[in-house]
C-alpha positions as a Python dict, from the first residue, in 0.01 Angstrom:
ca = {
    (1, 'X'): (0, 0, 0),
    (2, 'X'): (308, 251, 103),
    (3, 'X'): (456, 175, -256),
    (4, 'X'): (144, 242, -411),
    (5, 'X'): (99, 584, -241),
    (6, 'X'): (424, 655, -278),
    (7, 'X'): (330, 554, -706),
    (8, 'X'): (57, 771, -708),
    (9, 'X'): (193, 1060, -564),
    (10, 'X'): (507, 1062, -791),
    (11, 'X'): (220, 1047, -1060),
    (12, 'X'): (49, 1329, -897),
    (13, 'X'): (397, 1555, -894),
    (14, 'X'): (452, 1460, -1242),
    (15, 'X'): (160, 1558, -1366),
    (16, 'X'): (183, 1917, -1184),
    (17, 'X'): (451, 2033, -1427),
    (18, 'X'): (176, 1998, -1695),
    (19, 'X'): (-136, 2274, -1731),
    (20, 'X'): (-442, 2153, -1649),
    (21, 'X'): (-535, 2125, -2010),
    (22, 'X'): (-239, 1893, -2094),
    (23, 'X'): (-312, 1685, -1787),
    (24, 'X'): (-711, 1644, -1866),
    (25, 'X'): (-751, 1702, -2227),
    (26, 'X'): (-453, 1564, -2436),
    (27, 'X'): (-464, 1160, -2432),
    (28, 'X'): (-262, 1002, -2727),
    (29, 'X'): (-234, 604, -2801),
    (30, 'X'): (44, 423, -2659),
    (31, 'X'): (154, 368, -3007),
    (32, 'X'): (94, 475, -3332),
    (33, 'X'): (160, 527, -3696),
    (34, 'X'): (212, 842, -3946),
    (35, 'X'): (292, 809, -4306),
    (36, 'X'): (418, 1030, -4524),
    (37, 'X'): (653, 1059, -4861),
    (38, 'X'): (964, 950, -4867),
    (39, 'X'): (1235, 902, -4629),
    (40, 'X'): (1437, 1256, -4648),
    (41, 'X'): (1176, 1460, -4756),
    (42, 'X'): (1072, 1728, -4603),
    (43, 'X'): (719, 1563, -4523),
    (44, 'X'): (844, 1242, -4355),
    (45, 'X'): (1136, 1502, -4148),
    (46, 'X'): (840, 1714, -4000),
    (47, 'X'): (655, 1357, -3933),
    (48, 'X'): (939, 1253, -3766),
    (49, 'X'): (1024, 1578, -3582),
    (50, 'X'): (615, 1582, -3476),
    (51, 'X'): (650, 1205, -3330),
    (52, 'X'): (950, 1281, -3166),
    (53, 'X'): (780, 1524, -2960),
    (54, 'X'): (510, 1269, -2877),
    (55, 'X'): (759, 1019, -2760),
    (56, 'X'): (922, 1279, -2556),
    (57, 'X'): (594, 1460, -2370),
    (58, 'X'): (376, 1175, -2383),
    (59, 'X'): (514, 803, -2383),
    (60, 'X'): (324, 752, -2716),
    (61, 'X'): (563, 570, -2959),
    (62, 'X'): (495, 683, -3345),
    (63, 'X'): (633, 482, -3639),
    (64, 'X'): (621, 748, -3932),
    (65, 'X'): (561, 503, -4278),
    (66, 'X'): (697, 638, -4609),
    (67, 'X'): (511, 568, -4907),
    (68, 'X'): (626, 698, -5280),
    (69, 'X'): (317, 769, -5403),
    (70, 'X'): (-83, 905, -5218),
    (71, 'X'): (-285, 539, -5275),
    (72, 'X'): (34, 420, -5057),
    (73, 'X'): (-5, 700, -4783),
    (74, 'X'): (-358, 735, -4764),
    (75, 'X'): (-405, 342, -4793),
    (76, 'X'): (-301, 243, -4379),
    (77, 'X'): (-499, 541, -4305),
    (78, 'X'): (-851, 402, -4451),
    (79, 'X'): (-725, 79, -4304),
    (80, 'X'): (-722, 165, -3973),
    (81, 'X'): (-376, 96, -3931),
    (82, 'X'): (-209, 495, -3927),
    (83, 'X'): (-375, 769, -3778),
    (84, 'X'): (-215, 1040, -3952),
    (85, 'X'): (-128, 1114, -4303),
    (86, 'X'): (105, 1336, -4408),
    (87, 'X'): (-57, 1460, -4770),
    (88, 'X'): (-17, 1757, -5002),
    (89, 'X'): (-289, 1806, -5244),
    (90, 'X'): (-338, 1459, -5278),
    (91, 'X'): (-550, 1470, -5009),
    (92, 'X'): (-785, 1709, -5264),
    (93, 'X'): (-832, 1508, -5518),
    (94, 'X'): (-913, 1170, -5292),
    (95, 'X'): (-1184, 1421, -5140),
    (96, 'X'): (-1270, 1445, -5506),
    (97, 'X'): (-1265, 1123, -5608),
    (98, 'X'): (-1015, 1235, -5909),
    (99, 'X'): (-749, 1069, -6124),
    (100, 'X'): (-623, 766, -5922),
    (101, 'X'): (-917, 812, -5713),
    (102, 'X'): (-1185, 737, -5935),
    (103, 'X'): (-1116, 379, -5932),
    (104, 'X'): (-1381, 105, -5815),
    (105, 'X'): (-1149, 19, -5573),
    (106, 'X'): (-1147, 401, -5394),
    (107, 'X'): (-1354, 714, -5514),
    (108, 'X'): (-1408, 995, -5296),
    (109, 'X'): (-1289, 997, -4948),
    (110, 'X'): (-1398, 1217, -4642),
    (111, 'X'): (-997, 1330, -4524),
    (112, 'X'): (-1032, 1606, -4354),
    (113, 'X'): (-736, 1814, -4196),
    (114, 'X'): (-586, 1901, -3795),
    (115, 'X'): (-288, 2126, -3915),
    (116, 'X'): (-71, 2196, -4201),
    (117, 'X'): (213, 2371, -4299),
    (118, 'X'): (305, 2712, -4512),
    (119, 'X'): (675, 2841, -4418),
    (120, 'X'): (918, 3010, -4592),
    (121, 'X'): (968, 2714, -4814),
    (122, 'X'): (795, 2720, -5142),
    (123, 'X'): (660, 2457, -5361),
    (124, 'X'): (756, 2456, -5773),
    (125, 'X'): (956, 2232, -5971),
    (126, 'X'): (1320, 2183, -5949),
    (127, 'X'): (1512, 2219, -6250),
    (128, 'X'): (1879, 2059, -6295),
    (129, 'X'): (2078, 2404, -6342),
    (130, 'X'): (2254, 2231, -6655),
    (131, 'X'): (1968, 2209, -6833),
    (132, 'X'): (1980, 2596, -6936),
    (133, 'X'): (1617, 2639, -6806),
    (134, 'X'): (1612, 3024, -6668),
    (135, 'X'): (1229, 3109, -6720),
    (136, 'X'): (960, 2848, -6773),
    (137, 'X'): (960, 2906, -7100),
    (138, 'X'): (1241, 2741, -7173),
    (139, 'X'): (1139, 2378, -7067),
    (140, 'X'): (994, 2366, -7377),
    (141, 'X'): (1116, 2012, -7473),
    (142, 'X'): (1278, 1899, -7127),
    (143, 'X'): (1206, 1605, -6921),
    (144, 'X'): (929, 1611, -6688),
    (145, 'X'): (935, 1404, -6393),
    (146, 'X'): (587, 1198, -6299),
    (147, 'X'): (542, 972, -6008),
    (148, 'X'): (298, 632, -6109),
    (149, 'X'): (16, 645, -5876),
    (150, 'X'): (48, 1017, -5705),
    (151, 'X'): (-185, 1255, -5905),
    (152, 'X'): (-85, 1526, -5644),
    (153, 'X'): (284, 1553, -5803),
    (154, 'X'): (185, 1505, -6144),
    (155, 'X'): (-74, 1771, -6138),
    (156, 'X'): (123, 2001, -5981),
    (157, 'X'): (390, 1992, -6169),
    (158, 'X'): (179, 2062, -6491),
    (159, 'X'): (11, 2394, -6277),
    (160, 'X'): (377, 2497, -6243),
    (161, 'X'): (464, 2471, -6641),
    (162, 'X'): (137, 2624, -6743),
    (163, 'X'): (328, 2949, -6576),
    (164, 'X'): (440, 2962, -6962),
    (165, 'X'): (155, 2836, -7125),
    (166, 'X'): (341, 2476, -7141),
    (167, 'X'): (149, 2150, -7146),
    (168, 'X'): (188, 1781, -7072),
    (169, 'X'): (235, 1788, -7486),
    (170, 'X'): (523, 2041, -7467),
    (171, 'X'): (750, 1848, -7266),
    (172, 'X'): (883, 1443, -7251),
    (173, 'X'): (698, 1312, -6904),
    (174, 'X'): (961, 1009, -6757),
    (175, 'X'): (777, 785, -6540),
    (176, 'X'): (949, 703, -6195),
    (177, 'X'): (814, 479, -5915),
    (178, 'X'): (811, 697, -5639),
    (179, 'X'): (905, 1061, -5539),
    (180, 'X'): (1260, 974, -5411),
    (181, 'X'): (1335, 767, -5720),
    (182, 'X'): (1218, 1110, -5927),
    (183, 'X'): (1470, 1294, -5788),
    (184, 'X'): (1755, 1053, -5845),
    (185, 'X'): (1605, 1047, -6176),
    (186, 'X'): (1702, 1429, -6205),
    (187, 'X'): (2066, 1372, -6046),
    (188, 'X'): (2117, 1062, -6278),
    (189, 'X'): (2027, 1293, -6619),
    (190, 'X'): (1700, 1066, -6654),
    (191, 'X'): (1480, 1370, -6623),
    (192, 'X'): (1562, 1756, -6614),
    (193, 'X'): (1259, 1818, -6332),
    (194, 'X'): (1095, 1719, -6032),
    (195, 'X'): (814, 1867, -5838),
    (196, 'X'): (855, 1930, -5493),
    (197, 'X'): (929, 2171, -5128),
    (198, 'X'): (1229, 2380, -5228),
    (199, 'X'): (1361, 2239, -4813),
    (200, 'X'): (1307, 1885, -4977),
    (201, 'X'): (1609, 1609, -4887),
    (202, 'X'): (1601, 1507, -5267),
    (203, 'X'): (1629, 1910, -5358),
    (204, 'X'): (1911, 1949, -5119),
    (205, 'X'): (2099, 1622, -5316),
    (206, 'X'): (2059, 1746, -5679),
    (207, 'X'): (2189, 2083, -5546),
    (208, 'X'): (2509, 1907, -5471),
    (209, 'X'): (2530, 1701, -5755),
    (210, 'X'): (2731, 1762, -6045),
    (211, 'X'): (2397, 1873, -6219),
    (212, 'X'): (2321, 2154, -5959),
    (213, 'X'): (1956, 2290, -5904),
    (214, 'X'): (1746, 2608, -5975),
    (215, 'X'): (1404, 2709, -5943),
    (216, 'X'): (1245, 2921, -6244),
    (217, 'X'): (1019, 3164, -6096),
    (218, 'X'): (682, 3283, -6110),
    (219, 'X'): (609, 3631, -6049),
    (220, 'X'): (273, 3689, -5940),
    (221, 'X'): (257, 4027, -6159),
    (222, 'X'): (206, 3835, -6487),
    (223, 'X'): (-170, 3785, -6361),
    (224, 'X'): (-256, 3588, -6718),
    (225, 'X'): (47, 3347, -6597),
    (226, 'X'): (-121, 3261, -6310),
    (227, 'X'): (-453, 3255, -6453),
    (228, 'X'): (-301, 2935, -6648),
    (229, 'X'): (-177, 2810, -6317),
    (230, 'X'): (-449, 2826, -6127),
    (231, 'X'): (-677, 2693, -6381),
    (232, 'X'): (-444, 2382, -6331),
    (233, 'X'): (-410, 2387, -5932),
    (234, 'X'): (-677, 2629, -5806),
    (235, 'X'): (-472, 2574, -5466),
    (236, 'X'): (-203, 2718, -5571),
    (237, 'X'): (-95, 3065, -5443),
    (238, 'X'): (216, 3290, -5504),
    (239, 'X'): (492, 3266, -5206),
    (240, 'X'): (804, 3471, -5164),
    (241, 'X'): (1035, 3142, -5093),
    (242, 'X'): (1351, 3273, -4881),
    (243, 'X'): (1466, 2880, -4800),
    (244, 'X'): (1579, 2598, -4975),
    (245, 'X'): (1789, 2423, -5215),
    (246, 'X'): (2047, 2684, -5392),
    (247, 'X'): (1799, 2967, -5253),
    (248, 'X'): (1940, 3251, -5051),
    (249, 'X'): (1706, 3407, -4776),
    (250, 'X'): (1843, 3780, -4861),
    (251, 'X'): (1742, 3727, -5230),
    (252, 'X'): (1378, 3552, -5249),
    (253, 'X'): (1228, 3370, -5562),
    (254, 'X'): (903, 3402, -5643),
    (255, 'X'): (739, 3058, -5682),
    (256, 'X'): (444, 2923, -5523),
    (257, 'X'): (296, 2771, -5223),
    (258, 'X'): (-6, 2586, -5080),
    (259, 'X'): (-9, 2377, -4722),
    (260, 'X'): (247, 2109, -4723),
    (261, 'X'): (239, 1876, -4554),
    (262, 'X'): (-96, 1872, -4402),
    (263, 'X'): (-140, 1661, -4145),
    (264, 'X'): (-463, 1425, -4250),
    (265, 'X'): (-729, 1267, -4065),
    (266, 'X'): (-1063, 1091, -4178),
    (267, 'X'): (-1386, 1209, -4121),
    (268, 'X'): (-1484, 837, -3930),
    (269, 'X'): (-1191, 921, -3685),
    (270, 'X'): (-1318, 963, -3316),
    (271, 'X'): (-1293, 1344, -3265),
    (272, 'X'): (-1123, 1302, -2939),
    (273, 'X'): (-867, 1130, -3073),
    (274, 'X'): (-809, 1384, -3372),
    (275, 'X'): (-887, 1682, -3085),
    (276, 'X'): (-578, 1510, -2871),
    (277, 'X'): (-353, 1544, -3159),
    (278, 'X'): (-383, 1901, -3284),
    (279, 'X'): (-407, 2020, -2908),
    (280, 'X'): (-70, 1794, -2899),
    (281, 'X'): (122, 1969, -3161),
    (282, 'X'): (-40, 2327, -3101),
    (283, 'X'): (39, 2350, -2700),
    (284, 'X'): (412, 2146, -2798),
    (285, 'X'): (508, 2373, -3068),
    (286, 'X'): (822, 2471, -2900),
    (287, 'X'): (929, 2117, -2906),
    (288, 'X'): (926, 2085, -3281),
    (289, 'X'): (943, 2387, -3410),
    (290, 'X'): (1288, 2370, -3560),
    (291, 'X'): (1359, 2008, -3599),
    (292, 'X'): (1320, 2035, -3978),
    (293, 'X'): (1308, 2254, -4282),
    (294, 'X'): (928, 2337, -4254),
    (295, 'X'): (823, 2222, -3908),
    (296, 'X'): (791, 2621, -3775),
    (297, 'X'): (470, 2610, -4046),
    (298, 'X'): (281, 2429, -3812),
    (299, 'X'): (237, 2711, -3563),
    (300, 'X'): (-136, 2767, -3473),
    (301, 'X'): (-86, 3139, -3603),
    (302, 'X'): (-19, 3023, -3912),
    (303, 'X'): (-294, 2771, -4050),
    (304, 'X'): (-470, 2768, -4408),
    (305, 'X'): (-814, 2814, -4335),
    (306, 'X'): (-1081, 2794, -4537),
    (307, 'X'): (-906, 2637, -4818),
    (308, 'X'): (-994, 2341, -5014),
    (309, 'X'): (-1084, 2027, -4818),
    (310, 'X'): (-1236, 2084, -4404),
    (311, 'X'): (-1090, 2059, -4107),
    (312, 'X'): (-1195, 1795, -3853),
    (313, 'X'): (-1439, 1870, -3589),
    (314, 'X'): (-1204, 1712, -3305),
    (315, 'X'): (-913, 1967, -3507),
    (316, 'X'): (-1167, 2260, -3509),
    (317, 'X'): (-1227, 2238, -3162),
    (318, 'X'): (-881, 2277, -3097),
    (319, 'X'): (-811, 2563, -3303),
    (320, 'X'): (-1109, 2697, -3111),
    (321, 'X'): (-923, 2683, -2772),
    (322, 'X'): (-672, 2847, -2926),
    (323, 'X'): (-811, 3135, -3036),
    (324, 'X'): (-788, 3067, -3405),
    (325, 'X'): (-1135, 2929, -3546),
    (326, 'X'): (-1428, 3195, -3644),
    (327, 'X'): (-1775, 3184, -3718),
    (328, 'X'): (-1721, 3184, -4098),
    (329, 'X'): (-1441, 2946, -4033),
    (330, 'X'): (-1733, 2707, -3921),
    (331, 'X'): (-1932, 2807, -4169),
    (332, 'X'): (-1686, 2747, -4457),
    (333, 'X'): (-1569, 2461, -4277),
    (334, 'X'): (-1941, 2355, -4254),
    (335, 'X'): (-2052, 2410, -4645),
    (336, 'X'): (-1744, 2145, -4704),
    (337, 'X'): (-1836, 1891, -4526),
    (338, 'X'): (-2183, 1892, -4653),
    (339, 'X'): (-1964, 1860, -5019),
    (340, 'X'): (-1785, 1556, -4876),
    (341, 'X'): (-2189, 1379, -4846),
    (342, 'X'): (-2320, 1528, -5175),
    (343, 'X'): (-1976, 1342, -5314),
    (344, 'X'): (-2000, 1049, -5132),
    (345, 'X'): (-2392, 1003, -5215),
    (346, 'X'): (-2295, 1007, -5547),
    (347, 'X'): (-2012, 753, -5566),
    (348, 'X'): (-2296, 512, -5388),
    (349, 'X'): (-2557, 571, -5644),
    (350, 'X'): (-2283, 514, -5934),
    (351, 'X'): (-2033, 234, -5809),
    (352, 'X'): (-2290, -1, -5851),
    (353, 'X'): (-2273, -350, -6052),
    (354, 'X'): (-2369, -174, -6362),
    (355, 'X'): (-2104, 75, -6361),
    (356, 'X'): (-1876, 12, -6621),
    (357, 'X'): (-1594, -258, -6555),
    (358, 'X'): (-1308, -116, -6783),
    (359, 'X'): (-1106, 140, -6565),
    (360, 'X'): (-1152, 452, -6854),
    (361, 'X'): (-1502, 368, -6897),
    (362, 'X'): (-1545, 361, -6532),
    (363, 'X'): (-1382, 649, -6470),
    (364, 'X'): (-1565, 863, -6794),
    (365, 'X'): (-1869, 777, -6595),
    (366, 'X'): (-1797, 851, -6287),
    (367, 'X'): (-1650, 1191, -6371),
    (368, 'X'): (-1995, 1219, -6520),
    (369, 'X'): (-2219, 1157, -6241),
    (370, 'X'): (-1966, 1408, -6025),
    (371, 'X'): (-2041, 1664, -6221),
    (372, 'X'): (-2424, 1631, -6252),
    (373, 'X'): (-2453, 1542, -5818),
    (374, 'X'): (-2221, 1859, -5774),
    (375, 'X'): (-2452, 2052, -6015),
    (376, 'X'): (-2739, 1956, -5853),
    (377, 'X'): (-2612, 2088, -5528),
    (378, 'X'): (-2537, 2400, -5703),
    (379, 'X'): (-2145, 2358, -5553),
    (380, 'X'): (-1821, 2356, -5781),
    (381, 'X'): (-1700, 2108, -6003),
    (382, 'X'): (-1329, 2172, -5997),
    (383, 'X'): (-1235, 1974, -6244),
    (384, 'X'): (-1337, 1899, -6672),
    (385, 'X'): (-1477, 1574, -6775),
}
């Protein structure tokens, strides 16, 4: 009995050094899983530098996964088996049930986010410096690095081209299997760009390579440029980048930026859980803050609201408490969940056993029936047949 006073009250005395809050409100699993892109990117550092934090303040052990390509990040996640996701826009277009997402085997999917990231990294493609690229104009001909299964990298990097009016057609696409292998594409002369953070691993690598690195810029004063962009990857924004790869903080390069990485939740998640986590990495911020290129992005201050997919109620509630979630933030929040429904309705009424069984056909019909339930709603397509 002495021993287990003596237990309790070393329990007790712990505890003290935390606020109230922490001590009642944050509870995290003993263990668990993140994924996020490859190991060395910029994505999986943060992860890391997030679950390190975790470990440290809480006892809860976190695994961070890398996966090349969204299906592989997002795929433990549905399955119970992660509890965070590390995505970039990927997570947009499995809300929207787009590209590798409208498949019979996935279709839309309610993610929903707790925080992200927007620092003074940017996000653009990479260019290997000796491939005499000094607007985007001249990759005109060059190789253009895709990663099989990630319609988030593709896309983007097509948004970043169509700066210059340049198309998938205008340029030699080079298939790789994963981000990291993309990138060691670049350095091995298999491809002359890559899409990605400018505080990227891979980025960091090519800059030291024989081939070098530089990042073609995007001024945000050529408003028809970024018409073209935007009509490519509406989430894109202009960004004065002062870090990175071959980028000097007293000279900035204007490129582009939306949140990356953002950490992702689904909608079925228990909100506590998702409320334990945000509260985790908003009251902790001081922890994490600098332990990679990116991490200070996640400060409460600095969130993306009211962007393009919601946040999660148990992440809402959280921002709340901190002083950073308005009325119209509900509200906006609000009018995209109810998209998430009018979405998933739709992929129930169409993935049926008369849908069509050949993946193109499938996915012609599907884009179909998006566009007519979204219509109906009177809410945004987003994207063309």
């Amino acid at each position: 009995m002495k021993q287990h006073i003596t237990a309790v009250a070393a329990t007790i005395l712990a505890g003290s050094a935390m606020s109230p809050a922490l001590a009642q409100d944050i509870k995290l699993p003993t263990s668990m899983a993140f994924t996020a892109y490859d190991t060395g990117t910029s994505g999986f550092n943060i992860a890391v530098g997030v679950g390190k934090m975790m470990k440290d303040k809480y006892g809860s052990d976190v695994r961070v996964l890398p996966a090349g390509n969204d299906v592989a990040r997002l795929a433990p996640l549905r399955a119970n088996r992660a509890v965070l996701a590390w995505m970039g826009t990927g997570s947009y277009f499995a809300q929207e049930g787009v590209f590798e997402f409208g498949v019979k085997e996935w279709g839309p999917q309610a993610l929903q986010m707790t925080l992200s990231t927007v620092d003074c990294n940017g996000l653009s493609v990479g260019v290997a410096k000796d491939a005499g690229v000094k607007e985007w104009k001249d990759f005109r001909g060059k190789r253009l690095g895709f990663v099989v299964g990630s319609p988030a990298l593709n896309q983007n990097a097509l948004a970043i081209i169509a700066y210059a009016g340049l198309t998938q057609k205008d340029v030699k696409i080079v298939e790789f299997a994963s981000y990291g292998a993309m990138w060691k594409g670049v350095i091995n002369n298999d491809a002359d760009g890559a899409f990605g953070s400018t505080v990227t691993g891979p980025a960091k690598e090519l800059e030291s390579s024989p081939r070098g690195i530089v990042w073609p810029e995007l001024p945000a004063d050529d408003k028809a440029a970024w018409d073209r962009v935007k009509k490519v990857g509406a989430f894109f924004n202009p960004h004065n980048t002062t870090c990175g790869a071959a980028i000097d903080a007293s000279k900035p390069l204007k490129l582009a930026t939306y949140p990356y990485p953002i950490a992702t939740a689904y909608a079925t998640q228990p909100a506590d859980q998702i409320y334990g986590l945000t509260k985790a990495m908003i009251v902790n911020y001081d922890m994490y803050k600098d332990a990679a290129p990116g991490s200070s992005g996640l400060d409460v201050k600095k969130q993306t609201k009211q962007w393009v997919i919601p946040y999660h109620p148990g992440a809402a509630k959280a921002l709340k408490e901190a002083g950073q979630w308005t009325d119209a933030d509900e509200k906006y929040n609000n009018d995209l969940i109810k998209r998430q429904g009018v979405l998933e309705d739709a992929w129930k009424a169409y993935n049926t056993a008369s849908a069509p069984a050949e993946p193109a056909a499938f996915l012609t019909g599907w884009m179909a029936a998006r566009k007519a339930a979204l219509a109906k709603a009177n809410m945004p397509n987003g994207f063309e047949e």
